[in-house]
MDTraj code that builds the backbone (N, CA, C; nanometers):
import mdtraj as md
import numpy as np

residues = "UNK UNK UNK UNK UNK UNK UNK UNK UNK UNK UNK UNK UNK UNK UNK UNK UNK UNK UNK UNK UNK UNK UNK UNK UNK UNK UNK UNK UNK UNK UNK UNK UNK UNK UNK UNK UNK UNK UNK UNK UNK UNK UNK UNK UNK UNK UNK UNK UNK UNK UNK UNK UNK UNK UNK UNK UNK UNK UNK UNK UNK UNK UNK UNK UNK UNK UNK UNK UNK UNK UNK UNK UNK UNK UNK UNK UNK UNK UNK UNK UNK UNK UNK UNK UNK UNK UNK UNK UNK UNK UNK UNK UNK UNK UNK UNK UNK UNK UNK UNK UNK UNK UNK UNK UNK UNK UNK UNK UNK UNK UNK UNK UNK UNK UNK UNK UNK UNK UNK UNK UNK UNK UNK UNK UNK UNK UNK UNK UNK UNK UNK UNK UNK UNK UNK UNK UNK UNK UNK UNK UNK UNK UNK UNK UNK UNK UNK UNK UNK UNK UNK UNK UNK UNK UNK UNK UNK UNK UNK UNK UNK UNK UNK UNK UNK UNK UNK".split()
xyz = np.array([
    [-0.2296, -0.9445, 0.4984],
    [-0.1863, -0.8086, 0.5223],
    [-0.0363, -0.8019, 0.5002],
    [0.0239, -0.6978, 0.4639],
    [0.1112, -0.6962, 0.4035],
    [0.2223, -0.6366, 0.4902],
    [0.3341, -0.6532, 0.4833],
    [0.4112, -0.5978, 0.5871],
    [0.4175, -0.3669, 0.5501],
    [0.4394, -0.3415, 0.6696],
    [0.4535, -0.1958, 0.6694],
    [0.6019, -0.1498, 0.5853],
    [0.5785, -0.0692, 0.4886],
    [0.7573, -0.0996, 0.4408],
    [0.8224, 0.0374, 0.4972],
    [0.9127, 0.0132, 0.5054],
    [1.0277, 0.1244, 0.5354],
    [1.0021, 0.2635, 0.4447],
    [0.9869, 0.2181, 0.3018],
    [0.9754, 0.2988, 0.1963],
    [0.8851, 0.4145, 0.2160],
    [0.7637, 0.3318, 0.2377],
    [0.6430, 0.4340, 0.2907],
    [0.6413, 0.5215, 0.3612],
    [0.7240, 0.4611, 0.4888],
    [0.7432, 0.5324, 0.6476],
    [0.8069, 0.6612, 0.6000],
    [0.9275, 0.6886, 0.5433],
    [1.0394, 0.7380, 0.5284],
    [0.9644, 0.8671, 0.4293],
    [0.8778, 0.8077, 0.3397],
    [0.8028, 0.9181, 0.2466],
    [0.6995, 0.9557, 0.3296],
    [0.6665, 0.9494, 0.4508],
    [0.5249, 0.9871, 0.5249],
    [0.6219, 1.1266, 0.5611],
    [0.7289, 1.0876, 0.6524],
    [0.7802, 1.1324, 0.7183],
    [0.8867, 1.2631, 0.6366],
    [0.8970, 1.2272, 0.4745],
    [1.0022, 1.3429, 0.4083],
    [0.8980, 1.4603, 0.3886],
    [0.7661, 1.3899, 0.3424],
    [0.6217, 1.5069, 0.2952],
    [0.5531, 1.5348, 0.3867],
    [0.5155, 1.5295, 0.5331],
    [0.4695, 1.6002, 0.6303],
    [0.5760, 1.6811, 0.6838],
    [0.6984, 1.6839, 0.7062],
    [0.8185, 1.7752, 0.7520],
    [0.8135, 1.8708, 0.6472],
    [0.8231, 1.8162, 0.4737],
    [0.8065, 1.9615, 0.3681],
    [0.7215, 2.0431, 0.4357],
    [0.5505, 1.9746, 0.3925],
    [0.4288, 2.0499, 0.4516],
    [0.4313, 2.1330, 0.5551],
    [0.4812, 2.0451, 0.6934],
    [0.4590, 2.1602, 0.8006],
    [0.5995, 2.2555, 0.8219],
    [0.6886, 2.1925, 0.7237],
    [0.7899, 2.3481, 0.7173],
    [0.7436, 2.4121, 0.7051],
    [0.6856, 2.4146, 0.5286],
    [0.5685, 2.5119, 0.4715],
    [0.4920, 2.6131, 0.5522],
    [0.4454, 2.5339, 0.6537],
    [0.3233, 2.6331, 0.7083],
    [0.3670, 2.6696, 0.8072],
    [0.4532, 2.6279, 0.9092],
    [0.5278, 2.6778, 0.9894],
    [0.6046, 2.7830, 0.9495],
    [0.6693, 2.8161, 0.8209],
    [0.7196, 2.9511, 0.8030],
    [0.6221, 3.0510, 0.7524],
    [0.5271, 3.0206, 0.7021],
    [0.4081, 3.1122, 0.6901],
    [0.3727, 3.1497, 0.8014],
    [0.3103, 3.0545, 0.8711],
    [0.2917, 3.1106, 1.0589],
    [0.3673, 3.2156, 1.0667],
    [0.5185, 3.1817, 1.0698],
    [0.6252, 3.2625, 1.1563],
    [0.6606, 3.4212, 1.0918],
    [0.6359, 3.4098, 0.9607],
    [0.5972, 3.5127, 0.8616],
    [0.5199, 3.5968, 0.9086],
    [0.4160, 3.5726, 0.9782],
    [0.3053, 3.6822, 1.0228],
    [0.3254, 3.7349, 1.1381],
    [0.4461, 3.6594, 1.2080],
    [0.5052, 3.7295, 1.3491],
    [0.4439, 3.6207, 1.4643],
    [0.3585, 3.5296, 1.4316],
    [0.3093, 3.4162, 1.5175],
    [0.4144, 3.3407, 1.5421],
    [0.4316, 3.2596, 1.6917],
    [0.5299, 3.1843, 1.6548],
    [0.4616, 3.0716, 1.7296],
    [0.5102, 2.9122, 1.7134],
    [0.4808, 2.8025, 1.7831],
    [0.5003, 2.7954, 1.8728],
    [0.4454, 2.7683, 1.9715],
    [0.4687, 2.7169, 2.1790],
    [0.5559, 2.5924, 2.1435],
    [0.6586, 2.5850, 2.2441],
    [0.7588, 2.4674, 2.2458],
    [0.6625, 2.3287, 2.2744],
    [0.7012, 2.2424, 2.2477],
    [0.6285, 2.0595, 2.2255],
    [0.6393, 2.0808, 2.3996],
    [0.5736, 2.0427, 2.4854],
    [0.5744, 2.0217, 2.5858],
    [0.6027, 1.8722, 2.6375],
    [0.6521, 1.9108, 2.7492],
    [0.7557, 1.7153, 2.8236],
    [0.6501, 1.6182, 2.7923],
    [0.5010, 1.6426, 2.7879],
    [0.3783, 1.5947, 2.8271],
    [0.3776, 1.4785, 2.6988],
    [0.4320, 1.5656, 2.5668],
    [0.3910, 1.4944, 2.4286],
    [0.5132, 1.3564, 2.4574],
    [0.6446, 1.4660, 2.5189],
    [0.7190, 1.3169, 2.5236],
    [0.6589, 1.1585, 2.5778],
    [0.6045, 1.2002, 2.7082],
    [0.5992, 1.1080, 2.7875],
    [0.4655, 1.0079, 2.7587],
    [0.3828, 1.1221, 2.6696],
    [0.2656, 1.0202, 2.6087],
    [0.3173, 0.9084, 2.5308],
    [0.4451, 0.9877, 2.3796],
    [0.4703, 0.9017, 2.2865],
    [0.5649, 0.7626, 2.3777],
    [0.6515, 0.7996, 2.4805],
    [0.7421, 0.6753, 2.5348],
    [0.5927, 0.5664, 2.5717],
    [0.4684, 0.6057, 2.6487],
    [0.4157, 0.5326, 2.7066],
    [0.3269, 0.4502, 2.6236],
    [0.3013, 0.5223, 2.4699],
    [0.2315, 0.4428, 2.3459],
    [0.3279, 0.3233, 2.3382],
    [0.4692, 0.3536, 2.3035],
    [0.5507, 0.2777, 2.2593],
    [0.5694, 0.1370, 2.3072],
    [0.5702, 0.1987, 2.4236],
    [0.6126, 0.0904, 2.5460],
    [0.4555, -0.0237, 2.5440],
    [0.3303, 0.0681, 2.5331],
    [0.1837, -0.0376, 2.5444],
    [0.2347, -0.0701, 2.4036],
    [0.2805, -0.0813, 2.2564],
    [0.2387, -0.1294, 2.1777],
    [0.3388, -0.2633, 2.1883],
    [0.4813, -0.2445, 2.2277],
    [0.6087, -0.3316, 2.2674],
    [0.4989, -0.4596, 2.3603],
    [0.4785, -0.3542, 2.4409],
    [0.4047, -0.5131, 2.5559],
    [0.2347, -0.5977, 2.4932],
    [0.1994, -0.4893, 2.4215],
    [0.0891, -0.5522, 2.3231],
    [0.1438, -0.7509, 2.1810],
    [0.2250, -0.6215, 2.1571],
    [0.3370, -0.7194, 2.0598],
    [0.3556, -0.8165, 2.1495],
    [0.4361, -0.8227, 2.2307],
    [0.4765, -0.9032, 2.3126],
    [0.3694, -1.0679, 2.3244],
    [0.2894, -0.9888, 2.3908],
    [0.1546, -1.1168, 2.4277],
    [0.1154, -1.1629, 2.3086],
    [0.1650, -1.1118, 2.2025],
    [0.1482, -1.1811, 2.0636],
    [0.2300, -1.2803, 2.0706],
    [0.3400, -1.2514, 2.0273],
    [0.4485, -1.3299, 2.0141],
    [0.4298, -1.4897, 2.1092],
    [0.4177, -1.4388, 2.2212],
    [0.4173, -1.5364, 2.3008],
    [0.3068, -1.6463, 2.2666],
    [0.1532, -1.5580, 2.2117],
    [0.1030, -1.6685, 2.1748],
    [0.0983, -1.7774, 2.0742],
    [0.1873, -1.6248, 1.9779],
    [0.1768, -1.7772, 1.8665],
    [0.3140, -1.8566, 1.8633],
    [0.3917, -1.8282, 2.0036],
    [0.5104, -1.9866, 2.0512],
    [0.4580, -2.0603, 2.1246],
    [0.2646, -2.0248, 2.1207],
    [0.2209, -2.1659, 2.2244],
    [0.1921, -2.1308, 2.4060],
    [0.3006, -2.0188, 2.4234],
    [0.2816, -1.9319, 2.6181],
    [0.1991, -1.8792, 2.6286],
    [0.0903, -1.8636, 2.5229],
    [-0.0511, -1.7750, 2.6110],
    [-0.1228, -1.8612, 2.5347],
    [-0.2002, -1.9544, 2.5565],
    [-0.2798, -2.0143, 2.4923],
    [-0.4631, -1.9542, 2.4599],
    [-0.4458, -1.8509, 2.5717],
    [-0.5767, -1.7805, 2.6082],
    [-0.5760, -1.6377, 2.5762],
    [-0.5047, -1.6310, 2.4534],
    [-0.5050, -1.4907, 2.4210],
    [-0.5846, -1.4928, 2.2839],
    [-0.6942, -1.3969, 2.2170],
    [-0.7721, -1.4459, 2.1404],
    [-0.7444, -1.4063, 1.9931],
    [-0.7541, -1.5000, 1.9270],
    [-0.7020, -1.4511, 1.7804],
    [-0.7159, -1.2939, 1.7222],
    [-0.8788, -1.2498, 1.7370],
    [-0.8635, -1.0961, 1.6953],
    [-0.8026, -1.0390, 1.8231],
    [-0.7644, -1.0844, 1.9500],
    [-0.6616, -0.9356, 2.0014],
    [-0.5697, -0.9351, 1.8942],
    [-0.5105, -1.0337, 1.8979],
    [-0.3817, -1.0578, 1.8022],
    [-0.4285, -1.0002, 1.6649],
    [-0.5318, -1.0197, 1.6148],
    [-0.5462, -0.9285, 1.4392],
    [-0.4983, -0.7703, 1.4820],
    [-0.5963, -0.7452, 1.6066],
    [-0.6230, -0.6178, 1.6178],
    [-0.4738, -0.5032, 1.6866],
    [-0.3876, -0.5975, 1.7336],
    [-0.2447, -0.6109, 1.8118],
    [-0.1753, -0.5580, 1.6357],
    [-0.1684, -0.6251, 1.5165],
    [-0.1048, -0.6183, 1.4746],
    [-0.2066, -0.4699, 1.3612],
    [-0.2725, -0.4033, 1.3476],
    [-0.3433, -0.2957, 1.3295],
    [-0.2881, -0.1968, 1.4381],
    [-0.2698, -0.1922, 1.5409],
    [-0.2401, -0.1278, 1.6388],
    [-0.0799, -0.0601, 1.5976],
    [0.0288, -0.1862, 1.5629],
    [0.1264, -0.1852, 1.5370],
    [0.1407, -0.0669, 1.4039],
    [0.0975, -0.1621, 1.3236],
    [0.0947, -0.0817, 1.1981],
    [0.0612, 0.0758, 1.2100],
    [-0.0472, 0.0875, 1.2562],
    [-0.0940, 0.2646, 1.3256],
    [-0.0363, 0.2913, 1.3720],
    [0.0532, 0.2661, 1.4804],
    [0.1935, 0.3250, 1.5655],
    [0.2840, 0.3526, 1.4788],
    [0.3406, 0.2841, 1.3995],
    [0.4668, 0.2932, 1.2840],
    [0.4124, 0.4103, 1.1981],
    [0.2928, 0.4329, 1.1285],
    [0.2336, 0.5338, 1.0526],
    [0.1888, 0.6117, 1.1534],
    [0.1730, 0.6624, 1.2401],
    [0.1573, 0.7460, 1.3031],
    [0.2589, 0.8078, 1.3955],
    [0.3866, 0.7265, 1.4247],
    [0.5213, 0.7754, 1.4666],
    [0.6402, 0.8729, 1.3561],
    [0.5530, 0.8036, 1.1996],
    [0.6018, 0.8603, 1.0668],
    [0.5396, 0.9869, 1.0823],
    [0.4542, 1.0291, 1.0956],
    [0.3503, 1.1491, 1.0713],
    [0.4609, 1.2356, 1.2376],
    [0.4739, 1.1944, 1.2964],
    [0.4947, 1.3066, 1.4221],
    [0.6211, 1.2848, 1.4137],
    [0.7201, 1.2370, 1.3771],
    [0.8590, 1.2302, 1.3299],
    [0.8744, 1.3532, 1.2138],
    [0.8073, 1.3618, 1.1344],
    [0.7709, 1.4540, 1.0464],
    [0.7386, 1.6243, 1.0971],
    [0.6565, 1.5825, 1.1595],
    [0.5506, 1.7251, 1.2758],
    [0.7138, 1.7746, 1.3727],
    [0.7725, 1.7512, 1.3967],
    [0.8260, 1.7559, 1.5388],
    [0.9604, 1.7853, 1.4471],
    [1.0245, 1.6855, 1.3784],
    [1.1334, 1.7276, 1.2918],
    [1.1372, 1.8541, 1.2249],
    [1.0230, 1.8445, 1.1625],
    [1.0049, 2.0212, 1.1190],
    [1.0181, 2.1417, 1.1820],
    [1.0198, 2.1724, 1.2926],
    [0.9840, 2.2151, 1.4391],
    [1.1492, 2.2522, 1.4488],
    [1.2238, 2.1256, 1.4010],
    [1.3518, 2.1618, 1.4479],
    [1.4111, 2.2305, 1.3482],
    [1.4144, 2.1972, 1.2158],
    [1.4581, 2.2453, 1.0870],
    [1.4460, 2.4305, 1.1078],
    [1.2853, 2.4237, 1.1303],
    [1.2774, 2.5738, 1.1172],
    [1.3534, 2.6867, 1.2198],
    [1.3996, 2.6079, 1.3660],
    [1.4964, 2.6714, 1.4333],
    [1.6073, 2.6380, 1.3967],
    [1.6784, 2.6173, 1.3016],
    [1.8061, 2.5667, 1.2963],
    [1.9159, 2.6305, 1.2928],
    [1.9289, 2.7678, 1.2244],
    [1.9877, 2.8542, 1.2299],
    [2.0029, 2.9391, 1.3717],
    [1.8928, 2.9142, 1.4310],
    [1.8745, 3.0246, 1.5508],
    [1.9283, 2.9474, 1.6826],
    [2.0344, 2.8992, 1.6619],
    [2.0608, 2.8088, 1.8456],
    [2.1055, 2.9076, 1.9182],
    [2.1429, 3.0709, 1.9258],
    [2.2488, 3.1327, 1.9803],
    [2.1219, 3.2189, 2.0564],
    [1.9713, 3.2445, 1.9995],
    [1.8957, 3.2947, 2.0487],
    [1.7981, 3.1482, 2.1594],
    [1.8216, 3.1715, 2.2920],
    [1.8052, 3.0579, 2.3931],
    [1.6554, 3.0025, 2.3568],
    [1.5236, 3.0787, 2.3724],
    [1.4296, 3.0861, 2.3294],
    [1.3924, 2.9358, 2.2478],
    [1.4766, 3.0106, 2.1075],
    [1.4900, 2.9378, 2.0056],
    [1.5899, 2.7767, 2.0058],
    [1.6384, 2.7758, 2.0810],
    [1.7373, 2.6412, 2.1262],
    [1.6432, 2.5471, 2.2001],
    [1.5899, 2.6062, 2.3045],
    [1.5029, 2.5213, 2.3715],
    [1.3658, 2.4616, 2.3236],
    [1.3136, 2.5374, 2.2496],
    [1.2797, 2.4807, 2.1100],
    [1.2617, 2.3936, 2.0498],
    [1.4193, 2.4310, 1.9850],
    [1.4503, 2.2944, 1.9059],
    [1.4817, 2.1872, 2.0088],
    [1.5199, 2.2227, 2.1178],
    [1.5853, 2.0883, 2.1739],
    [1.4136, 2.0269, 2.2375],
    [1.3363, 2.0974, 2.2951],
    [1.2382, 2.0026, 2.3427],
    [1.1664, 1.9384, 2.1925],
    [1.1845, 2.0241, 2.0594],
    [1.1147, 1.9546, 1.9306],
    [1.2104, 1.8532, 1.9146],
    [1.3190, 1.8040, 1.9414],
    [1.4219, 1.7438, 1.9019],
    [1.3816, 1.6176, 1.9939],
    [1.3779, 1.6491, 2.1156],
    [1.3257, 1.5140, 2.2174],
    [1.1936, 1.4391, 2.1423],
    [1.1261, 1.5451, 2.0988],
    [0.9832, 1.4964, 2.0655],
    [1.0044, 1.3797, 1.9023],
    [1.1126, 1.4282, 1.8700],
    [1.0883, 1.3674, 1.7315],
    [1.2004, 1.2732, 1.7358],
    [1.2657, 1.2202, 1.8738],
    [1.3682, 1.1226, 1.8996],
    [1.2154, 0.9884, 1.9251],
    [1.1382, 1.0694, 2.0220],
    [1.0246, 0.9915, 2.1127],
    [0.9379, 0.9556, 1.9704],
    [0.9117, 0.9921, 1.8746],
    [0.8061, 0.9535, 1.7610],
    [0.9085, 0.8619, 1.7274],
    [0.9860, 0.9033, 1.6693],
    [1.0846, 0.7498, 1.6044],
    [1.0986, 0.6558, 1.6999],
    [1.0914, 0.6183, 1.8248],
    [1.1136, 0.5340, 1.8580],
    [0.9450, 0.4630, 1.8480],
    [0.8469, 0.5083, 1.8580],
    [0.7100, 0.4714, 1.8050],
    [0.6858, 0.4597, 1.6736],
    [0.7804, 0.5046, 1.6201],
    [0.7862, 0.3674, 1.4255],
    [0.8659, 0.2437, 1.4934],
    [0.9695, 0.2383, 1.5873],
    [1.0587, 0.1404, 1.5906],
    [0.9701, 0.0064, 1.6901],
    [0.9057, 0.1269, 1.7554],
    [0.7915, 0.0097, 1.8613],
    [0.7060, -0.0590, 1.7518],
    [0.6909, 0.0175, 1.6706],
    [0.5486, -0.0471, 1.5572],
    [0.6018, -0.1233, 1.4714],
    [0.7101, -0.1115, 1.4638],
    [0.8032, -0.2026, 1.3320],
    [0.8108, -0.3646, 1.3895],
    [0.8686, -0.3331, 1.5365],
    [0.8935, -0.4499, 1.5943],
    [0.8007, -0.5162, 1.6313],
    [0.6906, -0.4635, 1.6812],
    [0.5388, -0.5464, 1.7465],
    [0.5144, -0.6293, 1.6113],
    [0.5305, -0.5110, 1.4942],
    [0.4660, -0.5861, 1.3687],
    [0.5014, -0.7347, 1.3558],
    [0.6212, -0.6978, 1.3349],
    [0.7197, -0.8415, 1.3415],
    [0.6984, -0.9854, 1.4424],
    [0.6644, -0.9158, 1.5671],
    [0.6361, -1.0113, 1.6543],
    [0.5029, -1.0884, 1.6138],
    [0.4450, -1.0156, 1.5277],
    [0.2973, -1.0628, 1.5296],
    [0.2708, -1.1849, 1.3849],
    [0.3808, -1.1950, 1.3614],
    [0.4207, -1.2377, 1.1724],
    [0.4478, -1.3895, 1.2537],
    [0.3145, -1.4546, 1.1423],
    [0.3173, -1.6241, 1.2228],
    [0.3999, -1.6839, 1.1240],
    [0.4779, -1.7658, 1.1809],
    [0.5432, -1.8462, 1.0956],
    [0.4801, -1.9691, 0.9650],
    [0.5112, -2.0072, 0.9064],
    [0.4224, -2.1093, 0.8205],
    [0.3882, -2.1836, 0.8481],
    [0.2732, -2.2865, 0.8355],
    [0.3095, -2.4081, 0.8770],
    [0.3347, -2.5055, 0.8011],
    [0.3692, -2.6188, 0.8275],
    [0.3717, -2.7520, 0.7518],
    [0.3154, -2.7742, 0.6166],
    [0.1530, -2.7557, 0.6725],
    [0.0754, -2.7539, 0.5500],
    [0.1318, -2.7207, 0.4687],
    [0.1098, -2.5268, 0.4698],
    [0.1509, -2.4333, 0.4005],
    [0.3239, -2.4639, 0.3091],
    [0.3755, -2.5155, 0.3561],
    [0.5217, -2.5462, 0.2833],
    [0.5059, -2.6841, 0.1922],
    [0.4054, -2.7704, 0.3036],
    [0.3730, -2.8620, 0.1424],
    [0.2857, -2.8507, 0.0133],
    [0.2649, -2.7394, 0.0328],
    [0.1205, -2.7353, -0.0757],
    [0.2134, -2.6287, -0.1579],
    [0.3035, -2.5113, -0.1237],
    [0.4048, -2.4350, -0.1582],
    [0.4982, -2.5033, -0.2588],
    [0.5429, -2.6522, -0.1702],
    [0.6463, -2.7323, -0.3010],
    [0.5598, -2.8369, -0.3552],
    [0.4195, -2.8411, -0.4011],
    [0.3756, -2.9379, -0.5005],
    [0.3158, -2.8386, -0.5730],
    [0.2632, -2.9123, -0.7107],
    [0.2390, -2.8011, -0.7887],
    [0.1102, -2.8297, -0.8043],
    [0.0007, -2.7194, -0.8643],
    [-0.1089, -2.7233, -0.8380],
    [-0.1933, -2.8676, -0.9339],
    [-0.1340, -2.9722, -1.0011],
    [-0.1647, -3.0885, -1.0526],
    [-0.1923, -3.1553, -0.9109],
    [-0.0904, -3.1548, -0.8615],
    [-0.0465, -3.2970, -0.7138],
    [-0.1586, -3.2149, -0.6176],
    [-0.1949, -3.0685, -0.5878],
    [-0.3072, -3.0526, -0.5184],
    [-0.4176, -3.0560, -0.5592],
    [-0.4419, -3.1084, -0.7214],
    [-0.5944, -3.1076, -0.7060],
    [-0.6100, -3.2476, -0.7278],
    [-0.5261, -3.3458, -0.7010],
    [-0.5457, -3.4992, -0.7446],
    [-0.4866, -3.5877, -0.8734],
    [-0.4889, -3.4120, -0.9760],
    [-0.4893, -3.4680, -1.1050],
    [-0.3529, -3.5664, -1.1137],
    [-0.2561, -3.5566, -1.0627],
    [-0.0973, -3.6028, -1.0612],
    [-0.1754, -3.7932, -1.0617],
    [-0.2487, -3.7607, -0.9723],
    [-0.2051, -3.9902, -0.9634],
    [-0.3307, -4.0156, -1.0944],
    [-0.3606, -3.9211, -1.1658],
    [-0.4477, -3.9705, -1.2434],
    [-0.3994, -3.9974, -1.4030],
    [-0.2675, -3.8793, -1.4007],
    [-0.1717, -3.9017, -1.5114],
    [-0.0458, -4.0129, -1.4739],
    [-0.0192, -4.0436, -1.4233],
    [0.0967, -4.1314, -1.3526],
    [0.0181, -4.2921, -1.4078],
])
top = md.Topology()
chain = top.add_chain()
for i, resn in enumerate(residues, 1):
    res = top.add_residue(resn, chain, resSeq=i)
    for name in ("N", "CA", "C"):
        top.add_atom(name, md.element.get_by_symbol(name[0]), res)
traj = md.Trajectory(xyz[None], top)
């Protein structure tokens, strides 16, 4: 599995903010307007963040050997988890950023400030759930082993035998 790249994140997050500009000014066009992000969304995204950080965590630890009893697919499934947090902190970084864009002009009408500022909390709280998912990821990335670095510097003659047969 391949690492989550930045690249991706960053394009999840430029084309769902276009999109729901998009439709968010159509909404607002018809005289509808959006209900402010409520504290509720904050405190969900801090508490994802925080389970995926301590998920990561018990990774890490196992593969330095401190949890010996932690089971390989938590750990597959730990680092799926991760990855979905980071792409899914991209997607509501996006949702929530947009939110703010479209009040941007309007800070002098209060309404509209509070708004942006609770969409503004919300899309501080999603980025930090790419940053939880970035890092779990990382934690979960096993180092090589031995093997793996000797079979890396011989070339595929010396691993299939053929080497002591030309020598």
């Amino acid at each position: 599995m391949q690492r989550t790249s930045l690249r991706t994140l960053v394009l999840v997050v430029l084309v769902t903010a276009a999109v729901a500009w998009t439709v968010l000014r159509v909404v607002e066009s018809t005289g509808a307007y959006v209900s402010p992000v409520p504290w509720i969304v904050d405190a969900a995204l801090v508490v994802l963040a925080l389970g995926v950080l301590w998920a990561g965590w018990t990774v890490r630890q196992y593969i330095a050997g401190d949890r010996p009893s932690l089971s390989g697919v938590r750990a597959g499934r730990t680092l799926i988890l991760a990855k979905a947090a980071s792409l899914a902190g991209s997607l509501l970084t996006g949702w929530y950023g947009s939110q703010v864009l479209l009040v941007a002009g309007q800070f002098g009408i209060e309404a509209r400030a509070d708004k942006a500022v609770a969409a503004g909390v919300a899309t501080l709280c999603a980025v930090g759930l790419v940053g939880a998912g970035l890092v779990a990821e990382h934690w979960c990335r096993v180092p090589p082993s031995d093997q793996d670095d000797e079979q890396s510097t011989r070339g595929p003659e010396e691993e299939s035998g053929e080497a002591g047969a030309h020598a």
